[in-house]
Phi, psi and omega in degrees: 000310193265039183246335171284321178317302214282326183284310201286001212238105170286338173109351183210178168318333150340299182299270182309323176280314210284316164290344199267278199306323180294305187323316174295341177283313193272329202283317163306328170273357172098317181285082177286338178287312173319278145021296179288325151325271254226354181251287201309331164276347191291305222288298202280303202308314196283327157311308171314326213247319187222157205257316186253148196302153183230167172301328147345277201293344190305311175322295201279331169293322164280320172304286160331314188304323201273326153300334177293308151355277191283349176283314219090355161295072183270351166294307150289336178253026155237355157283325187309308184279342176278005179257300175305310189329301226276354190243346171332299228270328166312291187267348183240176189183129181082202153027267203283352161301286187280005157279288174342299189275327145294335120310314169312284213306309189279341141317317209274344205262298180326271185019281162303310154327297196284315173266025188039039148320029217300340182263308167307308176310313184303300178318323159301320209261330158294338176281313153288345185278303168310310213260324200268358170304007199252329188228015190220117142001112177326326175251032139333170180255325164298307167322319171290345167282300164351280194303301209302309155341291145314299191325304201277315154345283181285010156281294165342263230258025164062019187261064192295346193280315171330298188287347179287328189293290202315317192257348156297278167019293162263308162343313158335292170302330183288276162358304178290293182309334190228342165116213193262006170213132196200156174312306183286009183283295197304318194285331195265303168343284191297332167314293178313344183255001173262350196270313183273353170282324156297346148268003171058048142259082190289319173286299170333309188272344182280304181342278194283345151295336188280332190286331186281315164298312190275341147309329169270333177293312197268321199257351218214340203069156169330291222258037189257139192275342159287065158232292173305346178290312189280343195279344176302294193285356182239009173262323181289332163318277163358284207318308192274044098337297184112351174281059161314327193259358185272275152002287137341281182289312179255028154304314228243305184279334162274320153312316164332279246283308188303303194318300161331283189286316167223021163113119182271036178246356185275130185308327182309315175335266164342323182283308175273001145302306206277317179315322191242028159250340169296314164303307186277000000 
């Protein structure tokens, strides 16, 4: 790794965008560690070049933040995005200012979320929701990350007739924009289907977990780690099913998948190990 690094790196602005794409191609595969390589070297390069933060660094702060994230690094990435917060308002302006602090806002609210903060998250994730209506089309595809976003907050806190409105909403919008199969289809699907088993709407939630897997398997590949996230959730369905052998197997195949990819020390990990040490 760090002999492809040495190469790509040029001496300019070449450089640090060339590390941004790569970074941004494995974060598409799922390959988060790669991903945090090559954004945390972009970081030291572009620091070493300009002593005050730039739009560059803004960039490189919020990407990182979202990858420390997907590690389970949550200490990092709410540092990352409270460092892009506090210098935004300083390098951007109008638009692309309020575009901006709204991705920070609606990131700081994943954050919370992933540590299950839920009020500390809402807040957030209402905050984002305020700045970019300010400056993004009602049916946008960012309002609809937004909504969906709040959505899964306010599962967390059990309010489901809100959040169910909220991943119609957006589905809606998805839908329109990308047609009948998209990551982000897949992503509002597996909610909706942890949403209606808590509520023991069971054909519902078998539906839509099953629609959710196989959208991610095609969109997204077998070993992409929101694959074990849904294969997680259709196992514990099984489980309050009574399908242990059902279970199992994707208990046993979302574990493959996590350990590989982000490590068995990542809370998701850890969260579907104690899930399939219950079942046995």
């Amino acid at each position: 790794m760090a002999r492809l690094l040495n190469r790509v790196y040029l001496g300019d602005d070449i450089g640090v965008s060339e590390l941004r794409r790569r970074a941004a191609r494995h974060v598409g595969r799922g390959q988060y560690r790669e991903a945090e390589c090559y954004l945390r070297t972009a970081l030291r390069l572009r620091t070493a070049r300009v002593a005050s933060p730039t739009c560059d660094r803004l960039l490189l702060w919020n990407e990182l933040g979202m990858v420390c994230k997907y590690l389970g690094k949550f200490p990092d990435a709410a540092r990352y995005y409270r460092l892009a917060l506090r210098h935004a308002p300083r390098w951007l302006a109008g638009r692309e200012r309020d575009f901006f602090l709204a991705n920070l806002y609606h990131n700081l609210g994943g954050v919370e979320h992933s540590k299950r903060c839920f009020r500390r998250g809402e807040h957030y994730a209402r905050k984002s929701l305020q700045v970019r209506r300010k400056v993004a089309a009602a049916g946008s595809l960012a309002v609809a990350a937004d909504k969906a976003a709040l959505a899964a907050i306010l599962q967390g806190q059990s309010r489901f007739t809100e959040s169910e409105n909220l991943y119609r909403q957006a589905l809606r919008t998805y839908r329109r924009a990308h047609g009948a199969r998209h990551p982000e289809i897949a992503v509002v699907l597996n909610n909706l289907g942890a949403l209606y088993q808590s509520a023991a709407l069971h054909g519902r939630a078998e539906s839509n977990y099953r629609a959710a897997l196989q959208m991610k398997r095609s969109q997204l590949g077998p070993s992409h780690p929101d694959v074990a996230i849904t294969l997680n959730n259709l196992a514990l369905f099984y489980k309050s099913r009574g399908g242990l052998s059902a279970a199992n197997r994707c208990f046993r195949k979302a574990l493959r998948i996590l350990d590989k990819a982000v490590g068995k020390l990542h809370p998701n990990t850890r969260a579907v190990r104690r899930n399939f040490l219950r079942l046995r």
